[in-house]
N, C-alpha and C positions, 0 to 999 in steps of 0.2 A: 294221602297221595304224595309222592315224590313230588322233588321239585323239577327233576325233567319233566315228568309229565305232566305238571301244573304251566311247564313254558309247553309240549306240545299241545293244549288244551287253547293255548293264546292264539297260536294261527298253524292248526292241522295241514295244509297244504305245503308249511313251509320247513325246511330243514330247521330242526331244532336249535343246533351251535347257533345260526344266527340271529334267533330269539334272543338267547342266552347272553351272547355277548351284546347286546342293544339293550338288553333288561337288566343285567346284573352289573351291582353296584360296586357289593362287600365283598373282601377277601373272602370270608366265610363262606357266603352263596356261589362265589367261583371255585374254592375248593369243593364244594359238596358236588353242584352244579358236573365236574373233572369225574368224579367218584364215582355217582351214578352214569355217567358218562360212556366210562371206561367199563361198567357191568356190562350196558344197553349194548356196547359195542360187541362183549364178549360174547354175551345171549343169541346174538346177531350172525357168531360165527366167526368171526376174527381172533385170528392165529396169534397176534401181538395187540390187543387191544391198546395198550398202553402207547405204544408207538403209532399206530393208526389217532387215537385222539389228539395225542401231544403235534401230532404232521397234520391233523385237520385242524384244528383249534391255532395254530401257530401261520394256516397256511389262511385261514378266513381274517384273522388279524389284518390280515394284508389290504383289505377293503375298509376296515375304519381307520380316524385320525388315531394321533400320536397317542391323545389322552387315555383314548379306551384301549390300545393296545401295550401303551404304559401299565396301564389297571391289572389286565390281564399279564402280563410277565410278571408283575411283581407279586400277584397272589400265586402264579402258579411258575417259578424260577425255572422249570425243566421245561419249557414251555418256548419255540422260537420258531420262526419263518422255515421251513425246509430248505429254501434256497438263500436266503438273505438273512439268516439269524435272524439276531434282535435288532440291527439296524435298519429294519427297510423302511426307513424313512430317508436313509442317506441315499436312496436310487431313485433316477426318478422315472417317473410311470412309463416312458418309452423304453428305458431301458430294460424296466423291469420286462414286458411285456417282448422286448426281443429276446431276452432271454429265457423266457418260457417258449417261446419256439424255436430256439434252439435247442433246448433241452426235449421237447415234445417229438423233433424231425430226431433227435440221438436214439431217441426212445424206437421209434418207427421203423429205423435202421437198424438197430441193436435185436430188433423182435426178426428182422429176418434171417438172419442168422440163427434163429431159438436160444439169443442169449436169456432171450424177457420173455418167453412165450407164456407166464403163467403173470407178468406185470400189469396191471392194471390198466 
């Protein structure tokens, strides 16, 4: 069995990535962990797999400490916050969080115009 599916096999209800980054330790198991990743994503349908993982994996970092989002940047270098690189630990969580609704009401506006009508 894969090692994705040995973490979805740990708690089925729960989005995978955040198994993964709470479970995994080793640069190795975080590259591999990336690898199948980026299949699961592809299998899934997604257009840019590799850019979907690196923007989801970079954007859940955002929920753990420094240590495990240190872990993960350094196994996986192409790997960073979507909105706050590698530093989001220099914001702090109010900021952070108005600037996700800023960005969110951009998004909102921008769709009615049909600049984003296929945006997520």
């Amino acid at each position: 069995m894969s090692l994705l599916g040995k973490l979805k096999e740990t708690d089925p209800k729960r989005n995978v990535l955040f198994t993964a980054i709470e479970t995994l330790k080793e640069e190795l198991e975080i590259e591999l962990f990336y690898e199948e990743y980026v299949k699961y994503l592809r299998r899934h349908g997604n257009e840019n797999p590799e850019m979907v993982a690196k923007s989801n994996i970079g954007y859940a970092l955002g929920y753990y400490d420094q240590k495990t989002a240190d872990r993960w940047f350094k196994a996986l270098p192409g790997i960073s916050h979507p909105i706050f690189g590698k530093n989001i630990f220099s914001v702090a969580p109010e900021k952070a969080f108005e600037t996700g609704l800023e960005i969110a009401k951009l998004i909102a506006l921008l769709r009615t115009f049909s600049l984003f009508s296929d945006f997520p």
